[in-house]
GUDOGU-462222 format. One line per 3 residues: number of its first residue (from 1); for each residue x, y, z of N, C-alpha, C, O. Coordinates in pm, 1 decimal, padded with zeros to 6 digits. Last residue first. Layout:
NUM> X,Y,Z,X,Y,Z,X,Y,Z,X,Y,Z | ... $
end
This chain:
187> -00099.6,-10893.5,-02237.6,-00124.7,-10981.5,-02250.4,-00255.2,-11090.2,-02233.6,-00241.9,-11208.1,-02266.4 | -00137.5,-10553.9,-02233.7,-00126.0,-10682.9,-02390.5,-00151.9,-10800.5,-02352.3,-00238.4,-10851.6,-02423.5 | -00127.6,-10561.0,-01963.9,-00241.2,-10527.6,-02063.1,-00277.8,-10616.5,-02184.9,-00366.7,-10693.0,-02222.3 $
184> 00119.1,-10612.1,-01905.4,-00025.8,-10705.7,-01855.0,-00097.5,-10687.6,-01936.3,-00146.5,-10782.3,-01997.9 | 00201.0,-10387.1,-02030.8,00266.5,-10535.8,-02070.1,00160.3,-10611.4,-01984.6,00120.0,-10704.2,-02054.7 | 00112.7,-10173.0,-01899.0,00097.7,-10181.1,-02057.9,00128.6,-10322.9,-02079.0,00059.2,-10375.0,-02166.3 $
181> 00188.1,-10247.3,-01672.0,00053.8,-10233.6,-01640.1,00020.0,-10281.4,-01807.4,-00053.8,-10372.2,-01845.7 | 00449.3,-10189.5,-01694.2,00445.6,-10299.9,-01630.3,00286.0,-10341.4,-01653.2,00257.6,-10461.2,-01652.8 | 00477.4,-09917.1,-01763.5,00515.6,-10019.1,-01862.9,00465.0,-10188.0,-01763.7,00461.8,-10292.2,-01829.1 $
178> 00338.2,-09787.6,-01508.1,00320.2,-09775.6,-01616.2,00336.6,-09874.5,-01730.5,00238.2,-09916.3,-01791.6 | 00425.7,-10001.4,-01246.4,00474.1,-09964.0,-01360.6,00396.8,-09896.1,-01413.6,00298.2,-09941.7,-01355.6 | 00449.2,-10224.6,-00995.0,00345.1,-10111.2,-01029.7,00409.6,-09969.1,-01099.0,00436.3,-09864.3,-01040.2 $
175> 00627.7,-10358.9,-00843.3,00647.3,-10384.5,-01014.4,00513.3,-10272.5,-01070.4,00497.5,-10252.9,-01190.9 | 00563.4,-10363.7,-00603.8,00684.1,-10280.3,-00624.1,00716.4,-10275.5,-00796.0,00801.7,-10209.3,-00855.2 | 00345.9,-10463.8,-00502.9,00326.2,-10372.0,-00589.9,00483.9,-10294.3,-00610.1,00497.0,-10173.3,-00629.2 $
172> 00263.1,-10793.3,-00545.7,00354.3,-10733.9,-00518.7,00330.1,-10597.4,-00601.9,00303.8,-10594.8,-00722.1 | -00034.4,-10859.4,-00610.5,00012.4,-10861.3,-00474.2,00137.7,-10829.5,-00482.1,00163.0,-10833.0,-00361.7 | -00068.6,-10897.3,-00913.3,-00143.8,-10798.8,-00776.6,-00054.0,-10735.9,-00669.5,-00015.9,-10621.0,-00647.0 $
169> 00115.5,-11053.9,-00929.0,00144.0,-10923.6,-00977.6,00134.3,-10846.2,-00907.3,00207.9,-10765.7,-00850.2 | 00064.4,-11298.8,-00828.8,00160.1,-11250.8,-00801.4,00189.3,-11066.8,-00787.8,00242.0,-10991.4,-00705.9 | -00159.5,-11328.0,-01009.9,-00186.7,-11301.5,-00882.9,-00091.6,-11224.0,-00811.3,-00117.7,-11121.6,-00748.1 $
166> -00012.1,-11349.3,-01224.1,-00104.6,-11253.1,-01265.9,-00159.6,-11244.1,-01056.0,-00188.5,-11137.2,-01002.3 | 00129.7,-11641.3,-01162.8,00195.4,-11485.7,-01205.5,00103.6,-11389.4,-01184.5,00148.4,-11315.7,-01096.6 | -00114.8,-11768.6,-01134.2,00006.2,-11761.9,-01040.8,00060.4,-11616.4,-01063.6,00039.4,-11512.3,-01001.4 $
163> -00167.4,-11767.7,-01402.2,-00256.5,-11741.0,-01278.1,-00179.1,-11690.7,-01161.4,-00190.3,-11579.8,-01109.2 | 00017.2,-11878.3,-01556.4,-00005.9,-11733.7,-01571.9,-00104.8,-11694.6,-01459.4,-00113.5,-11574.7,-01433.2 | 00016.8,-12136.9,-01431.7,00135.9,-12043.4,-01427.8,00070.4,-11915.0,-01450.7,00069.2,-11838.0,-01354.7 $
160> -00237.0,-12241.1,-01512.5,-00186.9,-12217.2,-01344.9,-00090.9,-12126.0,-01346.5,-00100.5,-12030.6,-01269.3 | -00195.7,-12226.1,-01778.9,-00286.2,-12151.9,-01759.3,-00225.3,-12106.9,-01577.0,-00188.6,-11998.4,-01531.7 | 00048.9,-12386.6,-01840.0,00046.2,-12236.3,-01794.6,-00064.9,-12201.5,-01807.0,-00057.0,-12098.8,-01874.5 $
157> -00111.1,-12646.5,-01725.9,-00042.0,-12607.9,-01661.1,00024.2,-12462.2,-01696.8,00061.0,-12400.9,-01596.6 | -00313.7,-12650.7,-01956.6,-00346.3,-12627.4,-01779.8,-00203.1,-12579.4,-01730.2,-00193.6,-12461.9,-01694.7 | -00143.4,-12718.4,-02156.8,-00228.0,-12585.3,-02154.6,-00274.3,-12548.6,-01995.8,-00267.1,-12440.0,-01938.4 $
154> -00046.8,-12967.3,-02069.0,00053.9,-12833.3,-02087.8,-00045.5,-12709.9,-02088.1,-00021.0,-12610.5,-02019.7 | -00262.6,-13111.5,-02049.3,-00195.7,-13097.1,-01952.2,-00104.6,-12942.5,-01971.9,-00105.3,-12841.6,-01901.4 | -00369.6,-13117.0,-02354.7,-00424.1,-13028.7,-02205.9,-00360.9,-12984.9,-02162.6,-00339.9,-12864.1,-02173.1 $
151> -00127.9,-13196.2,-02451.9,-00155.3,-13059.3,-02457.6,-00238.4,-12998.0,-02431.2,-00246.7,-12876.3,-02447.2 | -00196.7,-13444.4,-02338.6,-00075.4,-13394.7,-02282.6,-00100.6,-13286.7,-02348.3,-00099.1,-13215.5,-02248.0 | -00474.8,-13544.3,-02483.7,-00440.7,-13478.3,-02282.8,-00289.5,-13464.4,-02256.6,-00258.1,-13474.8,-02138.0 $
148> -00350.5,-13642.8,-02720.6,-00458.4,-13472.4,-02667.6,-00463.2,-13443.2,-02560.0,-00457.7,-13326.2,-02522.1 | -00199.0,-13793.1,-02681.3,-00131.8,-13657.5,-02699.0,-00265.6,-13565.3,-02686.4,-00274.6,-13447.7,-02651.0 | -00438.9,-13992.9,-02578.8,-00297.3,-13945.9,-02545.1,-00238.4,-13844.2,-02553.6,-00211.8,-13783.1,-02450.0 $
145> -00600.5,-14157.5,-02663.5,-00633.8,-13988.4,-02715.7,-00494.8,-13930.2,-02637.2,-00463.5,-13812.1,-02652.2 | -00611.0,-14354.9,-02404.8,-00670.4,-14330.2,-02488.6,-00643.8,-14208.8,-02518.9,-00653.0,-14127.0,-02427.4 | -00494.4,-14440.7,-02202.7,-00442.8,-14468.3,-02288.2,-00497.2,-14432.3,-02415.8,-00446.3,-14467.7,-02522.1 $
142> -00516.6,-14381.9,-01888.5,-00613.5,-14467.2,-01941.1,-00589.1,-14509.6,-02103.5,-00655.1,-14605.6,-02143.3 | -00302.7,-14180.8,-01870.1,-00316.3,-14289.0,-01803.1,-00382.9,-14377.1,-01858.1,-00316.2,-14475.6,-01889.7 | -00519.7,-13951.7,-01985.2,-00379.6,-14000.8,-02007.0,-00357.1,-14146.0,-01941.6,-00426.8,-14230.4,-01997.8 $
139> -00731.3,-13926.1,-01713.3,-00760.0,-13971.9,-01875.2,-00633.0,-14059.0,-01947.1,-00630.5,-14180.7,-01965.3 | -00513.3,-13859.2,-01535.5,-00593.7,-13984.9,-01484.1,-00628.0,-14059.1,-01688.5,-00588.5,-14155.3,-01754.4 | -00433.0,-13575.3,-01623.1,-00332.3,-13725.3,-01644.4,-00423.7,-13840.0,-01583.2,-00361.6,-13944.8,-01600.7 $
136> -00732.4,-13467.4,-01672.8,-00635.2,-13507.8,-01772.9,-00564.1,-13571.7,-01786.8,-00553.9,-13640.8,-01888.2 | -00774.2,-13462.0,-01376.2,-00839.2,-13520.7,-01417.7,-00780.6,-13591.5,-01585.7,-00781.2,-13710.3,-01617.8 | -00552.4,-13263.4,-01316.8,-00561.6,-13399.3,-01255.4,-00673.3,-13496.4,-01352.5,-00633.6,-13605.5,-01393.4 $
133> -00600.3,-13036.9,-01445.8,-00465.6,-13130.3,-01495.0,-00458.4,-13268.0,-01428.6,-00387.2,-13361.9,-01464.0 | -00853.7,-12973.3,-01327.3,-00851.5,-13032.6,-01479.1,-00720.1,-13119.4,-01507.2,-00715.8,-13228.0,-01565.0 | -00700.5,-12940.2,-01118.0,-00761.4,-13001.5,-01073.0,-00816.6,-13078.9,-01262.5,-00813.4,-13196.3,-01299.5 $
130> -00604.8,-12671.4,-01200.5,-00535.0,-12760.9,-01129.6,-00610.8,-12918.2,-01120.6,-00530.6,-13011.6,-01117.4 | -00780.9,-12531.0,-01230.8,-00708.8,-12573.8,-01353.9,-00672.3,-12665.4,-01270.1,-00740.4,-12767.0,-01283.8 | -00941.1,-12464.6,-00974.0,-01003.2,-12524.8,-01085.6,-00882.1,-12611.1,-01207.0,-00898.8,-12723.8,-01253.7 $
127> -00694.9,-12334.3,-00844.0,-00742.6,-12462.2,-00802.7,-00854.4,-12542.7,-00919.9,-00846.1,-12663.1,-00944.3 | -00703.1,-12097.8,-00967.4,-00574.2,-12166.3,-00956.3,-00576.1,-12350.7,-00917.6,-00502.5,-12445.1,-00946.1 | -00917.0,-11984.0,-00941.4,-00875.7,-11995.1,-01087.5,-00782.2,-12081.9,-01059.3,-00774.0,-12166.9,-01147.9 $
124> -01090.6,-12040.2,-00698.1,-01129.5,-12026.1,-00833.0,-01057.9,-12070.8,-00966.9,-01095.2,-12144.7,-01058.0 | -00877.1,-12072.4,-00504.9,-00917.9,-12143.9,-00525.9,-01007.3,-12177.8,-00623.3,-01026.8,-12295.2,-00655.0 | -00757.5,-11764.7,-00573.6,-00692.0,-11882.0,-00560.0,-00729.4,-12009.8,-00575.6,-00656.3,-12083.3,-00642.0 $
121> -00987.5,-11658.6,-00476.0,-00947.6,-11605.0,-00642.9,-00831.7,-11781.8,-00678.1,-00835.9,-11867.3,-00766.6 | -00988.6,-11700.3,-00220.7,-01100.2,-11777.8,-00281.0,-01051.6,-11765.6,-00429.7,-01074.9,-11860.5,-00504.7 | -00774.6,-11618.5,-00151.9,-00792.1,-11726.5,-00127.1,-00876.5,-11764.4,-00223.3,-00848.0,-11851.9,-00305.1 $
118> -00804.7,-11355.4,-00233.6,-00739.2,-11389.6,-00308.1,-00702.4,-11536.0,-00291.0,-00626.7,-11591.7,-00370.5 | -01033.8,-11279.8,-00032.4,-01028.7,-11240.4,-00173.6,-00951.6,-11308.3,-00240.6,-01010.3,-11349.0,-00340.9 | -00858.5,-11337.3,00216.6,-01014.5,-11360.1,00214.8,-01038.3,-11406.1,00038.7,-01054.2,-11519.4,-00006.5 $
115> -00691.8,-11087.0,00186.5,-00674.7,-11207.4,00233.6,-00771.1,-11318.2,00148.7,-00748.2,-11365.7,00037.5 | -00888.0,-10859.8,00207.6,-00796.8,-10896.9,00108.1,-00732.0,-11024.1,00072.3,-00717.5,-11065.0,-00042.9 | -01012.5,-10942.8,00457.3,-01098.1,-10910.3,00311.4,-00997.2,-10956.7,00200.9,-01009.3,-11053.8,00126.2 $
112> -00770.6,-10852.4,00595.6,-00869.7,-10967.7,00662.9,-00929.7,-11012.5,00521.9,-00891.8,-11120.5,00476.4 | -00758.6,-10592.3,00566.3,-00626.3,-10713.6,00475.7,-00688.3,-10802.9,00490.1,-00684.2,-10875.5,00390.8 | -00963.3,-10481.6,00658.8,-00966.6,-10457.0,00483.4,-00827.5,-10534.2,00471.5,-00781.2,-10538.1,00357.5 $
109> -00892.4,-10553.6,00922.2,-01010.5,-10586.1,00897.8,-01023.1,-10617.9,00704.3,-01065.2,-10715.0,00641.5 | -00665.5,-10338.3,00942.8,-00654.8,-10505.9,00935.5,-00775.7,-10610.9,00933.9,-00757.9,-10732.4,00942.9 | -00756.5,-10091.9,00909.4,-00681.0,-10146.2,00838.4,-00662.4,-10313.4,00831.7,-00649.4,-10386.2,00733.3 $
106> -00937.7,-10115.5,01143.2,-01009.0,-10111.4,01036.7,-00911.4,-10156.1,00899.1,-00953.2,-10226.1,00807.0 | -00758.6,-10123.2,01339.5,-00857.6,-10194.2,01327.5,-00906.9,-10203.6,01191.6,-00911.6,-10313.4,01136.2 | -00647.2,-09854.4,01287.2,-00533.2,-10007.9,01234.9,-00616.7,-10110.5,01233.2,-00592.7,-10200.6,01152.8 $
103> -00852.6,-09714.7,01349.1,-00780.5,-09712.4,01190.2,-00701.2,-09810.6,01176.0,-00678.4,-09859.3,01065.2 | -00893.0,-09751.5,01623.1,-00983.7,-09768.1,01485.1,-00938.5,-09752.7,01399.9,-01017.1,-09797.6,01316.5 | -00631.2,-09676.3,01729.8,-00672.4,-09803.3,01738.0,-00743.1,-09823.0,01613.8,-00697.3,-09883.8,01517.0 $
100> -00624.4,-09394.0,01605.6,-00537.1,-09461.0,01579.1,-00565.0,-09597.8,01592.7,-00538.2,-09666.6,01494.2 | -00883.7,-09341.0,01811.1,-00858.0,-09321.4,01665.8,-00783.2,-09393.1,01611.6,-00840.0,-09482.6,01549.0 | -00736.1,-09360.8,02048.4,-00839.0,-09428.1,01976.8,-00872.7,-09385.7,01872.8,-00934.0,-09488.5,01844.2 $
97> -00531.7,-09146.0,02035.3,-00503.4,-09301.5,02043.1,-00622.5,-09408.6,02032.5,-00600.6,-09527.7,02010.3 | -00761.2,-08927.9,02013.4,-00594.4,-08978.8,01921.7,-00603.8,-09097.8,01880.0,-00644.7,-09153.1,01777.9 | -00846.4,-08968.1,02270.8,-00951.2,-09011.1,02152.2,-00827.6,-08991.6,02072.7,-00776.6,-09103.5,02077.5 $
94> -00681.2,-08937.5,02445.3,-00703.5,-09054.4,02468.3,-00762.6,-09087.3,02337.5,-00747.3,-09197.9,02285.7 | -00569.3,-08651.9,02363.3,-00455.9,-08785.3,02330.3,-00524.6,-08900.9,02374.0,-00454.3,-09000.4,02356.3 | -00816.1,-08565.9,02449.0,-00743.0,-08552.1,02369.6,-00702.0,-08672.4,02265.8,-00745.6,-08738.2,02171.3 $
91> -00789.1,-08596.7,02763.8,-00862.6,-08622.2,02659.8,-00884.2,-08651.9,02513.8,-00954.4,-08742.3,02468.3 | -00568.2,-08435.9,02825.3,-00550.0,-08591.1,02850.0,-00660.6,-08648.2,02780.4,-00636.8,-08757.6,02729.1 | -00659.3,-08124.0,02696.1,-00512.4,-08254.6,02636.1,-00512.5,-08401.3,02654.1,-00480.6,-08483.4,02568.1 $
88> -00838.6,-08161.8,02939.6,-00845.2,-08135.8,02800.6,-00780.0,-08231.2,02703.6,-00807.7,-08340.5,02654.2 | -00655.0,-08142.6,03178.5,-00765.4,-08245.0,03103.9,-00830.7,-08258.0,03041.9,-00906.4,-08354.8,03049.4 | -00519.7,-07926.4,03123.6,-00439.8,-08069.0,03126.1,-00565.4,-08162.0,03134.4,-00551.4,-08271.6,03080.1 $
85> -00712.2,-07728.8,03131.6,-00641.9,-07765.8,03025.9,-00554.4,-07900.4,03014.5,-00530.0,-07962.0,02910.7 | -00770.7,-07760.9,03431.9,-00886.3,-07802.6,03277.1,-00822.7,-07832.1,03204.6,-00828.3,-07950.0,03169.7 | -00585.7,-07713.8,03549.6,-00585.1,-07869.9,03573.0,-00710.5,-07896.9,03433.4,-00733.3,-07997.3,03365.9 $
82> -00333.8,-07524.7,03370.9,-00442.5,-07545.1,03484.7,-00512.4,-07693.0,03486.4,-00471.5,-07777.8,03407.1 | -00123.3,-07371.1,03282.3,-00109.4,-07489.2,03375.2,-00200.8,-07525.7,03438.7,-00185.4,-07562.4,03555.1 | -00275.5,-07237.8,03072.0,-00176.1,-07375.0,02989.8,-00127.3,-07441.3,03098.9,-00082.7,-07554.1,03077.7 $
79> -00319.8,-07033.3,03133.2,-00398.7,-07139.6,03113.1,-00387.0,-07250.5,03073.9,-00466.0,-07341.0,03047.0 | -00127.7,-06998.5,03460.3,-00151.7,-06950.7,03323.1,-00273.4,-07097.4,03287.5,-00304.5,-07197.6,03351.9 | -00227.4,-07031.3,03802.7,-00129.3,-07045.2,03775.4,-00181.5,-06952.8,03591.8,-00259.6,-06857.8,03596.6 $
76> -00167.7,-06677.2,04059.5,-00276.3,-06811.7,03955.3,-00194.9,-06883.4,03865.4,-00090.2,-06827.6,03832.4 | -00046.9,-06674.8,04303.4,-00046.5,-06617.0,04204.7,-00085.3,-06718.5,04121.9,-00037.4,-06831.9,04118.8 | -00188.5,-06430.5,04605.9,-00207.0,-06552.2,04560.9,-00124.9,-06548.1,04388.6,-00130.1,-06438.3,04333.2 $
73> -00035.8,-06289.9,04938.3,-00081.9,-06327.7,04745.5,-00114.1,-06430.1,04697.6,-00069.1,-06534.7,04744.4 | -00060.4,-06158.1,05237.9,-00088.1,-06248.7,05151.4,-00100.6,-06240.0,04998.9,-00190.9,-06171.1,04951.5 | 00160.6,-05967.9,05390.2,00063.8,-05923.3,05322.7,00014.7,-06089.3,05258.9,00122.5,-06139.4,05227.1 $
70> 00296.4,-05828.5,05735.3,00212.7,-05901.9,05596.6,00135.9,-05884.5,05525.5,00040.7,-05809.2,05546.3 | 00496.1,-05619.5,05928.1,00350.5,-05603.7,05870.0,00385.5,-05733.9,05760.2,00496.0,-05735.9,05706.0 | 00673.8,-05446.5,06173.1,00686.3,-05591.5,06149.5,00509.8,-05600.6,06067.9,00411.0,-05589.5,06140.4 $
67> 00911.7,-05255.0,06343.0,00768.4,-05244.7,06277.6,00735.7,-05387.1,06214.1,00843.3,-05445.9,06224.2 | 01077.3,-05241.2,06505.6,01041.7,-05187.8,06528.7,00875.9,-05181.7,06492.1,00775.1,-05141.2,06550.0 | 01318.1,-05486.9,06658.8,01243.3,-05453.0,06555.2,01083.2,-05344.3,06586.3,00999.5,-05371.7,06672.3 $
64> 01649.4,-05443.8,06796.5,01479.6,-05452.3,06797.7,01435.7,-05421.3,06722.0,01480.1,-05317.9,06672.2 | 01919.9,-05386.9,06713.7,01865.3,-05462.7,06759.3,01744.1,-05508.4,06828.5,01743.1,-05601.6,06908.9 | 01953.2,-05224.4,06472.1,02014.0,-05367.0,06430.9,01921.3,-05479.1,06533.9,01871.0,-05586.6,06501.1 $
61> 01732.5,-04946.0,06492.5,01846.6,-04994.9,06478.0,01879.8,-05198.2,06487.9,01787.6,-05274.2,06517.5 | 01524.3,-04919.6,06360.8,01562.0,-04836.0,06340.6,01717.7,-04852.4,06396.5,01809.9,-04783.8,06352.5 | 01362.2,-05174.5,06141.4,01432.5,-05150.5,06235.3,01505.7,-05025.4,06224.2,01554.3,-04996.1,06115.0 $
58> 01094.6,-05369.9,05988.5,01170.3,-05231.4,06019.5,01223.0,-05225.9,06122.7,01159.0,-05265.1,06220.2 | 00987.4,-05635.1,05771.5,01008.1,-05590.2,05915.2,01125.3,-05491.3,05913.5,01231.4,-05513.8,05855.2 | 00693.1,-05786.8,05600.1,00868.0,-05687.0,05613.2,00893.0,-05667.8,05754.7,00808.6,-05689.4,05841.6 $
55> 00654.1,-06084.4,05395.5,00662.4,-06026.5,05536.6,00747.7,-05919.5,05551.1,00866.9,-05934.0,05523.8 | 00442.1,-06239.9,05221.9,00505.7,-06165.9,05215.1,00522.5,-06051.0,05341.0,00442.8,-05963.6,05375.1 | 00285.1,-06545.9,05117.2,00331.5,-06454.6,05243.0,00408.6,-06368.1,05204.5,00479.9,-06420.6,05119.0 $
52> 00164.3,-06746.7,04849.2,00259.9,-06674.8,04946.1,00239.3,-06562.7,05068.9,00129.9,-06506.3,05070.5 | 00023.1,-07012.4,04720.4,00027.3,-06869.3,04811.4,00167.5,-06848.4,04847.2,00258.2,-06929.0,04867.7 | 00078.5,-07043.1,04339.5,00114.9,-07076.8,04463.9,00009.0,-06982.6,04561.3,-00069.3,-06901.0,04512.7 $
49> 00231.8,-07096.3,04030.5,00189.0,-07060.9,04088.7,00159.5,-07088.1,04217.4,00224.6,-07188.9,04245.1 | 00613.6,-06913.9,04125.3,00569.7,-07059.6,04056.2,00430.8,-07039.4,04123.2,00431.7,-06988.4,04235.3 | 00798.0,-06645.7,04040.8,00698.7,-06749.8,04155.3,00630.1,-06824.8,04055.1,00600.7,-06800.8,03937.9 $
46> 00969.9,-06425.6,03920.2,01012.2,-06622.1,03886.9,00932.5,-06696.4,04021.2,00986.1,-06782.6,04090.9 | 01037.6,-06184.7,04128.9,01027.1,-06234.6,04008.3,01021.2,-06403.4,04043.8,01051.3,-06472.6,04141.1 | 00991.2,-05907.4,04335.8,01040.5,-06040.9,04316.6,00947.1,-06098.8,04165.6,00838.0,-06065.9,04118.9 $
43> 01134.5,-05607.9,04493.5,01090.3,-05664.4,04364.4,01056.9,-05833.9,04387.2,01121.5,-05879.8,04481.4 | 00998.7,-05370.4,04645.9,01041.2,-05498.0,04678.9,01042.2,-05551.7,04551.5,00935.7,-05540.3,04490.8 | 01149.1,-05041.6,04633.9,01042.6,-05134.2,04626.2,01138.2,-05253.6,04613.2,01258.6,-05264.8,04590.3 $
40> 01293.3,-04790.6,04882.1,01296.5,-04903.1,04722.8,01178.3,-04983.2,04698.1,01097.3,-04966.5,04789.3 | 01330.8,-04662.2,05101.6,01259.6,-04602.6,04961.3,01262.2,-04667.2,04879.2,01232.1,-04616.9,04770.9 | 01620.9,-04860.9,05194.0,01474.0,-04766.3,05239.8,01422.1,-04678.1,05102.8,01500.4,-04640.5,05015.5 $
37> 01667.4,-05134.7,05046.7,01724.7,-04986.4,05115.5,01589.6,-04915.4,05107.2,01491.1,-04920.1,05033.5 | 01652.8,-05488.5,05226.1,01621.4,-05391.4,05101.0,01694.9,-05244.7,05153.0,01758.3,-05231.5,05257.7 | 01801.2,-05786.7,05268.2,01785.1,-05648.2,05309.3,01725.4,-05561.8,05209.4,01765.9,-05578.4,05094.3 $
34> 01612.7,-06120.5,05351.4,01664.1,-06022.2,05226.6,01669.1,-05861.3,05295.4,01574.8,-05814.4,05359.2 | 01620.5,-06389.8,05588.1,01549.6,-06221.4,05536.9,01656.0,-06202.4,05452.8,01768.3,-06250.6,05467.4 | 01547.0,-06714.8,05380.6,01604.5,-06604.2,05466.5,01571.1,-06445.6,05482.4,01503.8,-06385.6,05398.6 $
31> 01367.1,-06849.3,05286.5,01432.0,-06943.7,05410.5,01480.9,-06840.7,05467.6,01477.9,-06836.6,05590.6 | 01149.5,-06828.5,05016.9,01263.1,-06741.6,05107.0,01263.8,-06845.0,05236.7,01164.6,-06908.2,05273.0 | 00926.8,-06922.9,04975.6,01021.0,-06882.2,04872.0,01122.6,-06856.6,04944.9,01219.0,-06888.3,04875.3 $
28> 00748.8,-06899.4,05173.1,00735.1,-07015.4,05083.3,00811.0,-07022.8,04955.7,00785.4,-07093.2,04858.1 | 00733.1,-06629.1,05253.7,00720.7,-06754.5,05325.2,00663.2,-06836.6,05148.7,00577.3,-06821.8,05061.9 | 00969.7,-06373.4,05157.2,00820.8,-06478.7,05099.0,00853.5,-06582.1,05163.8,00963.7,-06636.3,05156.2 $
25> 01081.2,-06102.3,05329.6,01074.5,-06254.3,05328.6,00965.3,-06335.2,05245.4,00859.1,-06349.7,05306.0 | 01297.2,-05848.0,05428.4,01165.8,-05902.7,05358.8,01172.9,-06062.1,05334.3,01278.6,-06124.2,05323.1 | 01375.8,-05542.3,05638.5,01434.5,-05694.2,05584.0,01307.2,-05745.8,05519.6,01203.8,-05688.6,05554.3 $
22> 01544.8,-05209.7,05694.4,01438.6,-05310.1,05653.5,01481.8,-05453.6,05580.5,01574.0,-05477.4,05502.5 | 01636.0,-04981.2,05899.3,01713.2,-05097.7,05852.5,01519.3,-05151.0,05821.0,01417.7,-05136.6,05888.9 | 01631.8,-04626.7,05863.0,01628.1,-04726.9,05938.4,01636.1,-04855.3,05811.0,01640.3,-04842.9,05688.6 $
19> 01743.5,-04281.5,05973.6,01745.3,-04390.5,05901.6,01728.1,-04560.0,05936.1,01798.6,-04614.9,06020.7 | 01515.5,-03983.8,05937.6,01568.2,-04131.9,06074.8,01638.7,-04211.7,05928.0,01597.5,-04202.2,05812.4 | 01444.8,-03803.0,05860.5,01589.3,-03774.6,05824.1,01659.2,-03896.9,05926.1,01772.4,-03912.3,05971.9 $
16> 01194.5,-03822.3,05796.5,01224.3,-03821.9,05663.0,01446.5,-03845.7,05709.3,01538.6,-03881.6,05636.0 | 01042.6,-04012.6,06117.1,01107.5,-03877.7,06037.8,01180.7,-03890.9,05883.8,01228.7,-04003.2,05867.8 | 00823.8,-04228.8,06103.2,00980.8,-04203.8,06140.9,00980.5,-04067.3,06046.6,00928.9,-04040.3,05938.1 $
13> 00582.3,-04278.7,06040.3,00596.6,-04247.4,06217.7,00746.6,-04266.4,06224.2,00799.6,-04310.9,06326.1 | 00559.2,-04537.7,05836.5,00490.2,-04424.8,05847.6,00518.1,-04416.7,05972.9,00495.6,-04515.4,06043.0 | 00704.5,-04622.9,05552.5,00750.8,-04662.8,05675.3,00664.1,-04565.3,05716.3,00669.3,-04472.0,05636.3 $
10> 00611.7,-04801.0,05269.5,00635.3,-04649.7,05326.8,00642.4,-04728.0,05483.7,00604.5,-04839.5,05519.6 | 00709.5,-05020.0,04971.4,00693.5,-04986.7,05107.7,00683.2,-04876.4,05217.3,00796.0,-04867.8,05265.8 | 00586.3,-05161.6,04740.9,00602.6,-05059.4,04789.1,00615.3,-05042.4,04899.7,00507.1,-05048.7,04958.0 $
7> 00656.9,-05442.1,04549.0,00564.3,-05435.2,04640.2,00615.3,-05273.0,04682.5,00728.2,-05264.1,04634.2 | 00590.3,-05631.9,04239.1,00693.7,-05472.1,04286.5,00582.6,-05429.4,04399.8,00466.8,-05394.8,04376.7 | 00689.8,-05953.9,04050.7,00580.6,-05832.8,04104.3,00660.2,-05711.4,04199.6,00781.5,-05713.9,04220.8 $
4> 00767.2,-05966.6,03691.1,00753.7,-05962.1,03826.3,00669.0,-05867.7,03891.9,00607.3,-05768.1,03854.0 | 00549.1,-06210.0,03515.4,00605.3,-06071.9,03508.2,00671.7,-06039.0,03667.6,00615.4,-06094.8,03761.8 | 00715.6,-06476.9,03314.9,00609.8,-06428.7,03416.5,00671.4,-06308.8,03469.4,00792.4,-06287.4,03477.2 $
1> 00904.3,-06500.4,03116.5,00774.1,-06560.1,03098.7,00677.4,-06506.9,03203.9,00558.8,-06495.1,03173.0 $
end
């Protein structure tokens, strides 16, 4: 995912035929010197972004150092770790999740309605008959015309039933048929 980097090193003021000892270090990666071989480049890979230091030091033998140079880097991070883009995204996912609020809002606002709707449908059709069947057995009661307010009564009462049912319908849609729709229809 990230490329490495390849530092070069020339040793300048030793002869082509001296041989000498080199060590390297990223302050802020490295705890230890690393040996390299003379004429190589420094490789390093896998920095996280950051500063670093980058230190060599030459020796022509084991025990004094001879040459000792830094360099500073910086390595940026990509655009996908930068603090815009992460507050971008956090942006983002805040309007998402408000969104999402406003839509369940709004969903439970239109059951609020629905609700609402079938109370009053309820108290229209279901509560009007209802209320004839009261008035019918009071009549009944009174003794007069008798069997004509008991086939009120019966007529009110599946009128309520088919009300009932026909509300029912609505509101459960697992019976939402084709044939189910044709058979309301007819009826």
């Amino acid at each position: 995912d990230s490329f490495p980097l390849r530092f070069d090193v020339a040793v300048l003021g030793f002869g082509n035929d001296q041989k000498y000892h080199s060590y390297y270090q990223v302050e802020g990666l490295d705890k230890r010197w690393v040996p390299t071989s003379s004429n190589e480049p420094i490789t390093i890979s896998q920095l996280q972004p950051g500063n670093y230091s980058l230190t060599v030091k030459v020796s022509l033998d084991d025990n004094h150092w001879n040459y000792s140079q830094s360099i500073k880097f910086t390595i940026l991070p990509k655009w996908y770790q930068t603090y815009w883009f992460k507050g971008i995204i956090t942006c983002l996912l805040l309007l998402a999740t408000y969104a999402i609020y406003l839509a369940k809002l709004n969903q439970y606002k239109n059951a609020q309605l629905v609700r609402r709707d079938i109370a009053n449908d309820l108290h229209d059709d279901i509560g009007s008959t209802l209320n004839s069947i009261k008035i019918y057995t009071h009549l009944l009661l009174s003794g007069k015309n008798q069997l004509e307010y008991v086939n009120k009564i019966k007529e009110g009462v599946k009128e309520a039933t088919d009300g009932l049912r026909d509300m029912i319908w609505v509101l459960d849609d697992s019976h939402d048929t084709l044939d189910e729709l044709l058979i309301r229809i007819k009826k």
